[in-house]
N, C-alpha and C positions, 0 to 999 in steps of 0.2 A: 616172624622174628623182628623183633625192635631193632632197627638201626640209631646207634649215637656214638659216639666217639668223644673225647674232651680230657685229652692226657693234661695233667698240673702246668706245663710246663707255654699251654696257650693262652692260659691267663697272663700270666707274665707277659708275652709274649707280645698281646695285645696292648696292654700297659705301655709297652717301651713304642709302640705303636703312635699310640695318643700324644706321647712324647716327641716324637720326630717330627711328627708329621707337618710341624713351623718351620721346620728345617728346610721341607721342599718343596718345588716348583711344580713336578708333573709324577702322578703316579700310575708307573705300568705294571697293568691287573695281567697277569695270564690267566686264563679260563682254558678248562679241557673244551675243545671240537666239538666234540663228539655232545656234550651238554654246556651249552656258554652261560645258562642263567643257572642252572643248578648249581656249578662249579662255583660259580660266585658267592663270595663273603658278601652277605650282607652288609655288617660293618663298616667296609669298606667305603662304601655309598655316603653313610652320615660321617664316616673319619674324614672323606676325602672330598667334600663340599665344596670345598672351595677351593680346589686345585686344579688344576689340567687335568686329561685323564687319556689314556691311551689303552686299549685293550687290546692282547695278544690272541687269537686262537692259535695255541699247540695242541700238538699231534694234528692237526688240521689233515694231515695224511690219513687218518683212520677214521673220521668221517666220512659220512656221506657227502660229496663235493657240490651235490646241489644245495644240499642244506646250509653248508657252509658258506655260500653266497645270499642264500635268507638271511642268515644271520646279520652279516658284514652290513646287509639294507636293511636291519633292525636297528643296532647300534647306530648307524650314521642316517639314520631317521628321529633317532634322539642326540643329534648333533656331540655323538661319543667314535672318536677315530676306531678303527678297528681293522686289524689285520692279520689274515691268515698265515701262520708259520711251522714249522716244521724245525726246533730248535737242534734238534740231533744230526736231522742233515743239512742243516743252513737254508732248511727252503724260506725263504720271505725276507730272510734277515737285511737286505742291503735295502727294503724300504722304509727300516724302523727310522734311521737317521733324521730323514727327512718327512717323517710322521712325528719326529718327538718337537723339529723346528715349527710342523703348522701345528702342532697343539699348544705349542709355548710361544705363540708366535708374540700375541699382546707382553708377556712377561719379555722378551728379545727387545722388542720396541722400545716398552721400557725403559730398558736399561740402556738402551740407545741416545735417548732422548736425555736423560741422568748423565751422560759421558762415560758411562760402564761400561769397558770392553773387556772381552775374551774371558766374561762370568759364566762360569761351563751353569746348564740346566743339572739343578739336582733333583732327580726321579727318585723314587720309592719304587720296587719292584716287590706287587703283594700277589698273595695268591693263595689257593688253598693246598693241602699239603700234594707231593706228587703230581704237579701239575708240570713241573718240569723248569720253575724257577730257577737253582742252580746250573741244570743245562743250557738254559737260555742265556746266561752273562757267559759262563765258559764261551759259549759260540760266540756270541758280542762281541767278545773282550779276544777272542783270536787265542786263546789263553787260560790255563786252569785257574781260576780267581777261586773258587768254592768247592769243596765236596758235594758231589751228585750221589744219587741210587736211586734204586729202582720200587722205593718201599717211603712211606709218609715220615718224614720229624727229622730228615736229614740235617738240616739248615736247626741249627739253636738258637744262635742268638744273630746281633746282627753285624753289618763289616761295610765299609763303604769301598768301592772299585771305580778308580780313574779309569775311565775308558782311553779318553781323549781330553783336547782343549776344548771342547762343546758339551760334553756330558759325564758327570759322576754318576754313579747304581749304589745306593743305600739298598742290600740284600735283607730279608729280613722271614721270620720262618712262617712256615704258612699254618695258619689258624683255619678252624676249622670255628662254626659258631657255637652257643651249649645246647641248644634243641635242636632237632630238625621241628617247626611244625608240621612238613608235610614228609609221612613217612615216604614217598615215591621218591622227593629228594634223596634223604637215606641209604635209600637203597640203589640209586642209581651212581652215588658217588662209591658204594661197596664196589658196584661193578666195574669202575675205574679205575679203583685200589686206593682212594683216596682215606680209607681206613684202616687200619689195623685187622690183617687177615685172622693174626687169632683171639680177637672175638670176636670173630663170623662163623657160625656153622655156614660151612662152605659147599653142603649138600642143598643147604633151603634155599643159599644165595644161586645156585645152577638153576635149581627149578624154575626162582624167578625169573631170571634170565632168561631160560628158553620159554618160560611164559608170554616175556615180551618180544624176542626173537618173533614166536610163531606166531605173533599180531602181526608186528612191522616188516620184519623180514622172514617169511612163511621159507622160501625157500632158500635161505643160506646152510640149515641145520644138515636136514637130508642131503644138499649138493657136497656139504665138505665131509660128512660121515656114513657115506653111501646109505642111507637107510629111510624107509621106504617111508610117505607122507601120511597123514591122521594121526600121527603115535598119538598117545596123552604126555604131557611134559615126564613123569616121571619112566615113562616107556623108552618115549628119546632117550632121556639117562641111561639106563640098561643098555640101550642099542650102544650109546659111543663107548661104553666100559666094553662091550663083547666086541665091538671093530677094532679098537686101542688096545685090546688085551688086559684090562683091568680086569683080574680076576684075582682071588684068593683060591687056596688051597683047596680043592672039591669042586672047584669051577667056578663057585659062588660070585656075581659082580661086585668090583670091589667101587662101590658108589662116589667113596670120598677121593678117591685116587681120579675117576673119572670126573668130576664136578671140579679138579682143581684142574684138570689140563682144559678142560673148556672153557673155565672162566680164563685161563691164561692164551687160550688160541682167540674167544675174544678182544683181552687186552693187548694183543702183539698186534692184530690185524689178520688174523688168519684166516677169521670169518668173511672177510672181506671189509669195508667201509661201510659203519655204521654207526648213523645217529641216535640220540638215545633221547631228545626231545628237540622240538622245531617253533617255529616263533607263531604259529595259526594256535599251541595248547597255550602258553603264555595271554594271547588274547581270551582265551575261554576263562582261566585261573581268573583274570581281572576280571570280567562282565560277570561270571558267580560271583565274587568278591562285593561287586556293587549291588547287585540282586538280592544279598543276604542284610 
């Protein structure tokens, strides 16, 4: 299956992007945990050149927590702040403040040195879609500021949100880019839901799933759906549709009913904390890159 996604509405999107982006001081990326470089807009990168930059890991609960400390010494090995948070249950949120003062800190001085006082920082909050942008200011802000869910394109266009006397959030919706070149990207944001679940055949997106489960994590499958280890990925399937009772009429397994509750017991955490890439393949990606 080809993974792409690219609704009309991310061109624009990105336009009013290119736009703001004179407007402010520091921009806060949120990236999924679970994949911090996948998750990432490229774009973002060349938009945001010459700005501050702060990166959030959310969901940081549903990764793997060692990995999630690889990461943090990835970024802050490329002198990029980076902080684990949990937006839904306020985990991380009281160190954002004074992550947004050391990233802004030269702009502060600044403005110090000017006689500018009490110029709140204006951040851009980017991100790719479902990554939890909206719920992240809600928790911020103490306060419903945006429309959240649980599904990509929530956030349309864009709004700005006083926090405080230190910090305005220019909200803005999250773009996704118009290729993947590397279809594993693709595919690993399907698995996050950062696309559009109906145009996913959601039976091929299971398999691979438990393709990559039964590399990385061999035994999360078998421990959460009692059944017994070797299967072949499409065997597993069978097995969780007869444990879960997906069956159709004549007993038959019913594949596509089973294939969306496991990609959903992945996305909630059920499977337990899992990473979906680590920062040792990132150095492989580049060393082939320069090889070729």
């Amino acid at each position: 299956m080809n993974y792409q996604w690219y609704p009309g509405h991310m061109t624009k999107a990105k336009r009013a992007m290119e736009e703001d982006i004179r407007l402010i001081d520091l921009i806060i990326e949120l990236v999924d945990a679970r994949m911090p470089l996948g998750s990432r807009n490229p774009d973002i990168d060349s938009l945001g050149r010459q700005k501050a930059r702060l990166v959030l890991l959310n969901k940081a609960d549903l990764a793997d927590p060692a990995v999630n400390r690889e990461w943090i010494r990835w970024f802050e090995e490329r002198n990029v702040k980076a902080l684990e948070i949990n937006a839904q249950t306020g985990q991380g949120m009281k160190q954002i403040q004074g992550a947004v003062r050391e990233a802004c800190r030269e702009k502060i001085e600044r403005d110090r040195k000017r006689g500018i006082r009490n110029r709140p920082v204006r951040a851009m909050v980017a991100g790719i879609p479902n990554v939890g942008k909206s719920t992240f200011i809600n928790s911020f802000a103490g306060k419903a500021c945006t429309k959240t869910g649980n599904r990509p394109g929530v956030t349309k266009g864009k709004q700005w949100i006083r926090l405080n006397k230190e910090l305005e959030l220019l909200d803005t919706p999250g773009i996704l880019w118009p290729r993947f070149e590397d279809q594993e990207v693709g595919r690993r944001l399907a698995f996050i839901g950062s696309m559009n679940d109906e145009i996913i055949v959601m039976e091929e997106l299971a398999l691979d799933l438990i393709r990559f489960l039964l590399d990385a994590y061999p035994d999360r499958l078998p421990e959460r759906y009692a059944c017994e280890k070797g299967l072949t990925p499409l065997q597993l399937l069978e097995a969780v549709a007869e444990k879960r009772g997906c069956l159709k009429k004549g007993g038959e397994t019913d594949l596509s009913r089973a294939s969306g509750l496991l990609i959903e017991d992945f996305r909630s955490g059920k499977l337990g904390r899992i990473s979906l890439e680590r920062p040792e393949e990132e150095k492989i990606q580049r060393k082939e890159g320069k090889e070729e």
